[in-house]
C-alpha positions as CSV (number, residue, x, y, z in Angstrom):
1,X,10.4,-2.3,15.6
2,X,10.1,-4.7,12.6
3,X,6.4,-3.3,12.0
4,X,8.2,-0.3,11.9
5,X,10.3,-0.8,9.4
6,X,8.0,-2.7,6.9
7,X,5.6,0.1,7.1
8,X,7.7,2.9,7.3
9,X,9.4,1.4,4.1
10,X,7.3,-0.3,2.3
11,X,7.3,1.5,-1.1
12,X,10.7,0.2,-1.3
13,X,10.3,-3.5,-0.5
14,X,7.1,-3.1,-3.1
15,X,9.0,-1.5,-5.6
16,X,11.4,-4.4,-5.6
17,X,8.7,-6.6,-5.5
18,X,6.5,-6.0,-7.8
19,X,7.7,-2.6,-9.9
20,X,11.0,-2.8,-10.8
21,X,10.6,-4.7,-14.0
22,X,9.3,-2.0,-15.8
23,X,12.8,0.1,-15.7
24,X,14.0,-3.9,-15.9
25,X,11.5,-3.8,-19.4
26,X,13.2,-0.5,-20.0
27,X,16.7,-1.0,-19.8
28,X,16.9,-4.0,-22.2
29,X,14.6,-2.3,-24.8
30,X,12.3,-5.1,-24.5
31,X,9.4,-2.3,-23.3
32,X,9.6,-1.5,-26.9
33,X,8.7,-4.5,-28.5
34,X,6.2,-4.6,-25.2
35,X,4.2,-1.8,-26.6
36,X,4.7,-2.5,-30.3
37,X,2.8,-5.6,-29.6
38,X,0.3,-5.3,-27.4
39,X,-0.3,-1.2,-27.1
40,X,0.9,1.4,-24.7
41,X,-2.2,1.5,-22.9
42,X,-2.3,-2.1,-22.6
43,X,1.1,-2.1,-21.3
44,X,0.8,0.3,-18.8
45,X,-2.1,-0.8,-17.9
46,X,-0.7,-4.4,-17.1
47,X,2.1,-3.3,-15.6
48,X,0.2,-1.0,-13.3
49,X,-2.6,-4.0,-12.2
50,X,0.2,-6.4,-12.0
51,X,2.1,-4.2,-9.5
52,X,-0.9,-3.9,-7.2
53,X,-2.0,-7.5,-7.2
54,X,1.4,-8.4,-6.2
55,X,1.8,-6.0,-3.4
56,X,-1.7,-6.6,-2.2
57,X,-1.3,-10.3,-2.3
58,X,2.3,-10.1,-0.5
59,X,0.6,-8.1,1.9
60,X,-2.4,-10.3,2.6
61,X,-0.3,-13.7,2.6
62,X,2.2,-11.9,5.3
63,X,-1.2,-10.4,7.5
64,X,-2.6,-14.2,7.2
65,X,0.5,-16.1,8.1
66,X,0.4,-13.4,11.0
67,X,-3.1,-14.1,11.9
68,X,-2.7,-17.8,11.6
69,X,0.5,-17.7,14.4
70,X,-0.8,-15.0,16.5
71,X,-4.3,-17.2,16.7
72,X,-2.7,-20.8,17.9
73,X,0.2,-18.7,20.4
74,X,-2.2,-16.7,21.7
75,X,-5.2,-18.9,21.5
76,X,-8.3,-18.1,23.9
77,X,-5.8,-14.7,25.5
78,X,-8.0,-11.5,26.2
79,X,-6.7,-8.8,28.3
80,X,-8.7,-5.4,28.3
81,X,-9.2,-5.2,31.8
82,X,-5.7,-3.0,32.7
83,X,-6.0,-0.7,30.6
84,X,-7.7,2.8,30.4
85,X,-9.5,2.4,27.7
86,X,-10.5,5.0,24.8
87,X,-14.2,6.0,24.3
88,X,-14.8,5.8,21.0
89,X,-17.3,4.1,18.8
90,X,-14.7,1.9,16.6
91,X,-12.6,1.2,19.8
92,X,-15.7,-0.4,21.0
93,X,-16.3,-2.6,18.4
94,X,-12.7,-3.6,17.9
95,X,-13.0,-5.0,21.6
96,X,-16.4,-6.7,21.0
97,X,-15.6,-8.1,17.7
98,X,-12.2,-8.9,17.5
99,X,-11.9,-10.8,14.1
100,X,-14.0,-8.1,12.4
101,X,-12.0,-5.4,13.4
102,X,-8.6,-7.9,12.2
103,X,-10.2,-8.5,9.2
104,X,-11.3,-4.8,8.5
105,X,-7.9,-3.4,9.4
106,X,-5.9,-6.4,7.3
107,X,-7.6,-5.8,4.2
108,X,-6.9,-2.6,4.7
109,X,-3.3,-2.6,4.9
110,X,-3.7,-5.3,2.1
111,X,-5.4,-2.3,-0.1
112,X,-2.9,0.3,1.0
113,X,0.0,-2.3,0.5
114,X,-1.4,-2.7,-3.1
115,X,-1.6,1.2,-3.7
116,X,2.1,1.8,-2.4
117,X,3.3,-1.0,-5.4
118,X,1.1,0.6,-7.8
119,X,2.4,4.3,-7.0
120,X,5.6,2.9,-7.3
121,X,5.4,0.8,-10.3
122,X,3.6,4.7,-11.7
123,X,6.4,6.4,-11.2
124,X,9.0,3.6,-12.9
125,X,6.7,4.2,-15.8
126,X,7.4,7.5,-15.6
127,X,10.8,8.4,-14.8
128,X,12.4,4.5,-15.8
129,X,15.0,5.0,-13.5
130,X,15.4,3.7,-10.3
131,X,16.9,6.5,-8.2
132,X,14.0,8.4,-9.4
133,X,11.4,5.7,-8.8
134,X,12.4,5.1,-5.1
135,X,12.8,8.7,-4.2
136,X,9.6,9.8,-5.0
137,X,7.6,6.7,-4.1
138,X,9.5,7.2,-1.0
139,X,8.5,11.1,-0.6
140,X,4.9,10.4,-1.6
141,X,4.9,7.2,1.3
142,X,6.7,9.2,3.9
143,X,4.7,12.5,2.8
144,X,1.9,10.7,4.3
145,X,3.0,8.8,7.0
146,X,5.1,12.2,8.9
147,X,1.5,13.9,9.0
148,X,-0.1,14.9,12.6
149,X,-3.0,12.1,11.1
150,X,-0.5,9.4,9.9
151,X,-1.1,7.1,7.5
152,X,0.3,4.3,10.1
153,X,-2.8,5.0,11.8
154,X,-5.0,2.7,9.1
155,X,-2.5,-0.4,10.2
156,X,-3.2,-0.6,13.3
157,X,-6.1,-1.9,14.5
158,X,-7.5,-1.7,18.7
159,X,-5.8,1.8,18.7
160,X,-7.1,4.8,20.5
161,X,-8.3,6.2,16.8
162,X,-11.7,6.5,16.0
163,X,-13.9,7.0,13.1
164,X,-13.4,10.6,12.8
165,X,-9.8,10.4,13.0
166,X,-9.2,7.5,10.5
167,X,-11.9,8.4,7.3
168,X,-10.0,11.5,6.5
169,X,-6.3,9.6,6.7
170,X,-8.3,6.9,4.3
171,X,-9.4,9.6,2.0
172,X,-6.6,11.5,2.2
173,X,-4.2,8.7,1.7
174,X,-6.9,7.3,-1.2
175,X,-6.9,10.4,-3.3
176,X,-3.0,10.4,-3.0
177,X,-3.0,7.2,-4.5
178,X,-5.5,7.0,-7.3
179,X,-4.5,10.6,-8.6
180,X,-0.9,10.6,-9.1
181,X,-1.1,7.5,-10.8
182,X,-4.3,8.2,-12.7
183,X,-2.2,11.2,-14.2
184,X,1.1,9.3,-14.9
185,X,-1.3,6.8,-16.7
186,X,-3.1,9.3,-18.5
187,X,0.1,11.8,-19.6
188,X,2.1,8.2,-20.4
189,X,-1.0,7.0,-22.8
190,X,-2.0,10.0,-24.0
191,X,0.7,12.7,-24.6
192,X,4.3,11.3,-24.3
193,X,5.4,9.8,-27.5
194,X,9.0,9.1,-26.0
């Protein structure tokens, strides 16, 4: 239930995290002197590579902290044998290669964790309000994870999904991510003078 409701609101706790200093930056005018100083594209561009460091690195310190516990309470535990198991290429390695497949679905997360604070901290830029913000960082998050191929799918690792079912989520989720922020950078930089 707790996975549940990190993943399912992430965006949120990311936004918090790691995004909400720019509408901070914004109501106390010091986003101003920000850009005066350094540039708007420097600024946004900081802003925006700040915000996904710090989600991804919150993300992989929480996934390693989990992998360090789960190794020493678990330690030596493998259990396949009761299960109906799926036949499917990246099921199959999962099984035979357990770390790999931890450490392939982790950085993952850690990647998507680090997209989710950098949509949010594109649309603070943008609208530099926070009911705003968290609405449609929400949407855009939740957008993706209602679908029949669910983002959640790409967090969790020794499911029944295989390849075919988890590239297009990836790409999907991917193109999501770079392109709305790609244009909120490019439309901030370039054409509003606000």
């Amino acid at each position: 239930m707790t996975q549940a409701l990190l993943l399912w609101f992430l965006p949120l706790f990311l936004l918090l995290l790691g995004s909400d200093n720019v509408i901070q930056d914004y109501r106390t005018g010091s986003q101003n002197i920000f850009i005066s100083k350094y540039g708007k594209k420097k600024y946004f561009s900081y802003k925006l590579a700040t915000s996904f460091l710090v989600s991804f690195f919150a993300m992989f310190i929480s996934l390693i902290l989990n992998f360090i516990l789960v190794s020493l309470f678990f330690m030596g535990g493998k259990n396949t044998k009761e299960y109906s198991l799926p036949d499917n290429l990246l099921f199959t390695l999962s099984i035979e290669h357990p770390y790999l497949a931890v450490i392939v679905f982790s950085f993952t997360a850690c990647l998507l964790a680090g997209f989710a604070g950098l949509l949010g901290a594109s649309f603070s830029l943008f609208f530099q309000d926070r009911k705003y913000s968290y609405s449609a960082a929400f949407f855009v998050w939740f957008f993706l994870v209602i679908r029949d191929d669910s983002l959640m799918y790409l967090f969790q690792p020794f499911a029944e999904y295989g390849f075919d079912t988890l590239l297009p989520v990836l790409a999907t989720a991917l193109a999501v991510f770079i392109s709305i922020p790609a244009l909120i950078y490019f439309y901030e930089v370039k054409f509003n003078d606000g």
